[in-house]
N, C-alpha and C positions, 0 to 999 in steps of 0.2 A: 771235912764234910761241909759245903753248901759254899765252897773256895774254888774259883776260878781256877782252870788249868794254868796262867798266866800268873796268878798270885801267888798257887800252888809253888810253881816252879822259882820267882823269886824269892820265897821264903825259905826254900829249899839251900837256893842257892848260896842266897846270906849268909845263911847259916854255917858255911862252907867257905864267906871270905869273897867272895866271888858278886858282882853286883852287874845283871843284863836287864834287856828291853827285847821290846820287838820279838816277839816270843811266835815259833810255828808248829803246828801239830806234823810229827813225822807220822807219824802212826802209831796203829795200838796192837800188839805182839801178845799172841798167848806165848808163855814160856811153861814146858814143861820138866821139872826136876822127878828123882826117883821117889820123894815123900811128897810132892806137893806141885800146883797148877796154879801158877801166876800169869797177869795180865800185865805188860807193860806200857806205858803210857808214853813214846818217847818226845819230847819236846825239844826245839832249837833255838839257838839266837845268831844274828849277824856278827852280832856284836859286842861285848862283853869284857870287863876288868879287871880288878883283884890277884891279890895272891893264893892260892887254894887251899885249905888248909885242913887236913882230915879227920875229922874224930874218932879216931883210933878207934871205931867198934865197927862203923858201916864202911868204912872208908879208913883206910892205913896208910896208904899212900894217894895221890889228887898230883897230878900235872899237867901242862899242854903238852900236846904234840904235834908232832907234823906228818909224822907216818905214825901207825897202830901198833903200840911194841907187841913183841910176840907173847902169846897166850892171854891175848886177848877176847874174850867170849867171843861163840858164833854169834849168838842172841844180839851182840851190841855191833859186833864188825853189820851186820844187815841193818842195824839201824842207821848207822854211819853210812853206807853205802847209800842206803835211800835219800838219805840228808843230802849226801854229797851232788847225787842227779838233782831230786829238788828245788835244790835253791837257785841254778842255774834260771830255772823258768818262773819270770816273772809271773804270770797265769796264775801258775801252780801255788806259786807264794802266796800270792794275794787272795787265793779260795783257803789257804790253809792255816792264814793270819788269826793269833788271837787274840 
């Protein structure tokens, strides 16, 4: 609470091994599960380092890839997708920079 989306997201990611900048708003996704209605906040970077590293409650496994392994969420393949048009257009960037 009262933590930049950009702060939010590097503390996040530290926490994970993981150290970025340049942080962009993909968008924000309601997700609906059968008990419950979450809002996703997704965020990006250019660019970014570390090794991943997961904590075995939220996260079990953490890698890079180059393609989406299979059974990947629908939820996350549309955020990927949006990222992936996005970042081509500078405009787009620069309005959704945080």
């Amino acid at each position: 609470m009262g933590e930049s989306l950009a702060k939010a997201a590097r503390r996040v990611l530290s926490s994970h091994g993981i150290v970025a900048n340049d942080f962009y708003l993909v968008g924000v996704y309601p997700i609906k599960f059968p008990s419950r209605f979450d809002i996703s906040i997704c965020v990006a970077a250019h660019s970014f380092s570390g090794a991943p590293v997961p904590d075995g409650i939220e996260f079990k496994k953490i890698g890079w890839f180059r393609n989406l392994p299979k059974g990947t969420g629908k939820n996350y393949c549309r955020m990927i997708d949006k990222w992936r048009k996005i970042r081509r257009s500078a405009q787009v960037l620069k309005f959704n920079r945080l």
